[in-house]
N, C-alpha and C positions, 0 to 999 in steps of 0.2 A: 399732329393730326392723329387721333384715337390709338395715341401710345406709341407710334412708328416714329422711326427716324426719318429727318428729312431726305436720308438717301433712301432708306427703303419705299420711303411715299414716294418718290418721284418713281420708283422702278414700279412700282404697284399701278402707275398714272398709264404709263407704256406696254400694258397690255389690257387688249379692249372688251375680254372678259371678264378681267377684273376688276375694270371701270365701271363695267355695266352692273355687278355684281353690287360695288360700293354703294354706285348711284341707288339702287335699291334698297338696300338696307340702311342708306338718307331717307329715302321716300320712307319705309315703312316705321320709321321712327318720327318722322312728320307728324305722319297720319294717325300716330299712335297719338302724339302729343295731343293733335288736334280735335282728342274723341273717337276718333274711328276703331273701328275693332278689326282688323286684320284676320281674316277666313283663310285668306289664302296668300302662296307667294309662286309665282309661277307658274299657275294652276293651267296645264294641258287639256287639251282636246285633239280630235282625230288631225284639225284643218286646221292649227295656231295654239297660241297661249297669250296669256293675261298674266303681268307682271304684280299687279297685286288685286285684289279683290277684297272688300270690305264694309262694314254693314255700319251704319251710324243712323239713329232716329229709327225708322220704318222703311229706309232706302239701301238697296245694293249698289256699292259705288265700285267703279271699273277701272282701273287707273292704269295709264301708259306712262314709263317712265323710261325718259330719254338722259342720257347721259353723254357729254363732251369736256375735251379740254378748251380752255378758253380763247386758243388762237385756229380755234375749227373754223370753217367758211362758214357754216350757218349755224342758227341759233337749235336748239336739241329740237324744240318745239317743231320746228319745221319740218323733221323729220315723220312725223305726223300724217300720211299720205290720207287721199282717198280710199285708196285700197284698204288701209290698214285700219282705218274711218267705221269702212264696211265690213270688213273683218269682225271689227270687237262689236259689231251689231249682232253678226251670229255668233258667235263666241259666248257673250253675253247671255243671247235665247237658250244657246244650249246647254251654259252654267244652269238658269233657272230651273229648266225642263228635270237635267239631272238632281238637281236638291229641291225638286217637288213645290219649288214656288212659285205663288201663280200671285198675280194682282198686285205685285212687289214695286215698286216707285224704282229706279235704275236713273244714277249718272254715273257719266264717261269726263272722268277728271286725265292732264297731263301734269305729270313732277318732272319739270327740268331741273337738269344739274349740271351746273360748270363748272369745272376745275381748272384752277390757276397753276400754272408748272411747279409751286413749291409746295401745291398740295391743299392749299386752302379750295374752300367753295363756296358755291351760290345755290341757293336750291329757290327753286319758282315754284308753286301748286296754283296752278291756272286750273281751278273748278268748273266743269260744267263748259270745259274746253271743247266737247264737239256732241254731234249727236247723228247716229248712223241711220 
């Protein structure tokens, strides 16, 4: 797994910042494959942040990425609230309002990832997963 040893990946799996981190830098190398141009990676605001943010065709794409091990109780996706639904709605407006774009086409994708204890993974990109 991206040059680690299988004891190092497992120890890198058991900390959930560096899970989440991995998970991300899955996602942004997706997305990259995918076409997408990567603007941003963790991009903050007063009230949250947006784990990546990226422009492909004529549209701003928002993307939540959830990251697990494979014997979690729920699926990453799930983790996905209303709240967090409504969140990336302002979050979103106020990316735009900040980089001066107006009349811009906006979807809100989720990149699931799940990690199997010896390190391997799964990565899901569920496009056009919600809309706040």
């Amino acid at each position: 797994m991206f040059g680690f040893t299988r004891r190092a990946a497992r120890r890198l799996l058991h900390d959930p910042k560096a899970l989440g981190r991995l998970g991300e830098w899955l996602a942004h190398r997706r997305l990259a494959a995918d076409g997408y141009d990567v603007v941003a990676r963790n991009w903050r605001a007063p009230f949250g942040e947006v784990d990546l943010v990226a422009r492909r065709d004529e549209a701003i794409h928002f993307v939540e990425v959830k990251t697990r091990l494979r014997h979690a109780k729920w699926r990453p996706e799930d983790a996905v609230t209303a709240e967090k639904i409504e969140r990336y709605g302002r979050l979103a407006a106020y990316f735009l309002r900040e980089h001066g774009l107006r009349n811009v086409p906006v979807r809100y994708h989720v990149v699931a990832v799940v990690f199997d204890p010896d390190g391997r993974h799964e990565l899901e990109f569920i496009e056009n997963a919600f809309k706040p």
